[in-house]
C-alpha positions as CSV (number, residue, x, y, z in Angstrom):
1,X,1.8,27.2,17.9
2,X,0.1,28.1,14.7
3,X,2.8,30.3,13.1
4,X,5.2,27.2,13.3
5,X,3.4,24.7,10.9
6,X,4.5,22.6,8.2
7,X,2.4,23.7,5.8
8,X,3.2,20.3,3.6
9,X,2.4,18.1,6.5
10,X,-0.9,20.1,6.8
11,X,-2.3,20.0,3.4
12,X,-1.1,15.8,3.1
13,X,-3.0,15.4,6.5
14,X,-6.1,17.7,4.8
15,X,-5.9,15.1,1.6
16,X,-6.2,11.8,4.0
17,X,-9.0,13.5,5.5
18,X,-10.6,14.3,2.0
19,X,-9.7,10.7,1.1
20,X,-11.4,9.5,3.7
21,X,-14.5,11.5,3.5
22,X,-14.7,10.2,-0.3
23,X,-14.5,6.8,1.1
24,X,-17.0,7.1,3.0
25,X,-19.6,9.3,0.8
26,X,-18.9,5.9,-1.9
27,X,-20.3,3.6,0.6
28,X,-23.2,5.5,2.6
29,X,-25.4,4.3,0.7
30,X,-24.8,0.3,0.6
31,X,-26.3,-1.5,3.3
32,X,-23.6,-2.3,6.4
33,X,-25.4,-5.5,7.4
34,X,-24.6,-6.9,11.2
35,X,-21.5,-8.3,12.6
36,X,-22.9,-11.8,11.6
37,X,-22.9,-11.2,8.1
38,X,-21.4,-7.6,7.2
39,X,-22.8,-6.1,4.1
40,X,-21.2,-4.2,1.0
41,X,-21.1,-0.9,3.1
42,X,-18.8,-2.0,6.0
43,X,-15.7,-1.9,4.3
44,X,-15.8,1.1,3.0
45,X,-17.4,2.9,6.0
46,X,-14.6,1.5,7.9
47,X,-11.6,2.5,6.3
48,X,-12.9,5.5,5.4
49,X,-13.3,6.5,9.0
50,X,-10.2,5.3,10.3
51,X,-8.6,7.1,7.1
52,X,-10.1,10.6,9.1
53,X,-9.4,9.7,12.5
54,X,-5.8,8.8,11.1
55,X,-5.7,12.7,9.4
56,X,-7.3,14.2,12.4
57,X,-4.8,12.6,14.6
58,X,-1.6,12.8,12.2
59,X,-3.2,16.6,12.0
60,X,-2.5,17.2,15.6
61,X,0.3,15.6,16.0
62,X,3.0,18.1,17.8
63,X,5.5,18.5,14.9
64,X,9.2,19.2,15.4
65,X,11.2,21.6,13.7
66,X,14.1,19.1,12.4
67,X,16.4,21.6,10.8
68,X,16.7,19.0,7.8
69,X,15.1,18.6,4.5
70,X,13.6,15.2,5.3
71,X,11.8,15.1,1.3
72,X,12.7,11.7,-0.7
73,X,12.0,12.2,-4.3
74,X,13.7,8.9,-5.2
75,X,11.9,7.0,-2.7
76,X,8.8,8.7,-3.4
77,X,9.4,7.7,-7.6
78,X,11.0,4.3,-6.5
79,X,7.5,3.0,-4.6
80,X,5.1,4.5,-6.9
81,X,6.8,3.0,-9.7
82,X,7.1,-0.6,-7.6
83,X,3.2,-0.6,-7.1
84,X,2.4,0.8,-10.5
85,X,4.8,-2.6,-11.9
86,X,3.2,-4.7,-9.7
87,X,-0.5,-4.3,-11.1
88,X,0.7,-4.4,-14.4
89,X,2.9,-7.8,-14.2
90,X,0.9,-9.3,-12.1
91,X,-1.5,-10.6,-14.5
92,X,0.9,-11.4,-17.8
93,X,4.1,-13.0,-15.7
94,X,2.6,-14.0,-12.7
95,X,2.8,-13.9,-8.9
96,X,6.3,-14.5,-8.2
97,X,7.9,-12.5,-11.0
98,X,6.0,-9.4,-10.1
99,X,6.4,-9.5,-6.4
100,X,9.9,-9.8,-6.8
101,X,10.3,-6.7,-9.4
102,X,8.2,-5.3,-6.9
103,X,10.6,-6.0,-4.3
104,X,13.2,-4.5,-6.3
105,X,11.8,-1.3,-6.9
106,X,11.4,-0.5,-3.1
107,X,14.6,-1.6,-2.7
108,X,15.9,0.4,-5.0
109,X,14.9,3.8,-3.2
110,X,17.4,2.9,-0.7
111,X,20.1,0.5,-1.7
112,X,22.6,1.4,0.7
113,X,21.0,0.1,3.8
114,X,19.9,-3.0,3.2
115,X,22.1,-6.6,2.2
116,X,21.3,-8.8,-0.5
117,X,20.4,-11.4,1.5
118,X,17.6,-9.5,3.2
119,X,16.3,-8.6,0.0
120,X,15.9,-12.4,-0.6
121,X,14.3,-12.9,2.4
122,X,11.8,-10.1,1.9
123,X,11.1,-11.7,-1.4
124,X,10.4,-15.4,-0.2
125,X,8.6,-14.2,2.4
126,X,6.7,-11.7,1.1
127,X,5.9,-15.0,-1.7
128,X,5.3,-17.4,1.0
129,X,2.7,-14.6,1.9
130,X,1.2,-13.9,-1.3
131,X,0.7,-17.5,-2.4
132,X,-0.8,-18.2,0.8
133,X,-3.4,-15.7,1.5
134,X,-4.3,-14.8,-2.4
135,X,-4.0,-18.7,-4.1
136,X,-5.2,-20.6,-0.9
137,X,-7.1,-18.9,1.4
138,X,-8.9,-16.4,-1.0
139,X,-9.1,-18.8,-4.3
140,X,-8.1,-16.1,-6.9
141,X,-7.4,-17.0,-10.1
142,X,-3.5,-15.9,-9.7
143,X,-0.7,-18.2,-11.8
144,X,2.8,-18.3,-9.2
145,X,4.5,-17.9,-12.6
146,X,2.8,-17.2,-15.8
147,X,2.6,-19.9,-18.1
148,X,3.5,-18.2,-21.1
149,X,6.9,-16.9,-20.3
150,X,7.6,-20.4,-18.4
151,X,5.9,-23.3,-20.3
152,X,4.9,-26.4,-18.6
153,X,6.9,-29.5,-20.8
């Protein structure tokens, strides 16, 4: 069983771990509060331990020998890039604008197997979503579309 590992899948399931571990070693020492009112320290403590049970168990997983190089260096570039343009836009052009190049971007990794019009659908939605939970619920100070590249008359 051990001389048939994916030495890859091992070391990305030892960085989630080490992720996680981080996580949690930046939030030890804020206080966790009750489940009334949760403190500064829950969040991370949380995540961070789901982040090593998730390793642990993505560690042990039983992994099948697939014959195929299964490795995605477009879609790899494609989504980095998408999230990287989505931080940076988000602020100078807006909401919309950004979500949708973000969109794009992930699309972009694989065109051929999805339409057009579930691309637009992805976007609205994934707007409807945005708007909703970030300028609603949440109150952020977040433009829909920046008012410098769309002026109000």
């Amino acid at each position: 069983m051990l001389g048939n590992r994916n030495v890859a899948h091992d070391a990305f399931c030892l960085v989630i771990i080490g992720f996680g571990l981080f996580v949690i070693y930046g939030g030890i020492e804020l206080s966790v509060g009750s489940m009334r009112r949760i403190g500064p320290g829950f969040f991370p403590l949380g995540l961070g331990g789901l982040m090593v049970l998730l390793g642990i168990g993505l560690l042990f997983e039983r992994q099948e020998d697939r014959g195929e190089d299964t490795r995605n260096l477009r879609g790899l570039f494609c989504v980095s890039l998408a999230l990287a343009a989505f931080a940076v836009l988000l602020e100078p052009i807006g909401l919309f604008p950004a979500t949708m190049a973000m969109v794009l971007l992930v699309v972009a990794a694989e065109p051929d197997h999805i339409t057009p019009l579930t691309v637009a659908g992805i976007i609205a939605g994934l707007w409807a979503v945005g708007y909703f939970l970030f300028v609603a619920v949440l109150r952020l100070p977040l433009e829909p579309i920046s008012s410098d590249i769309w002026p109000v008359f």
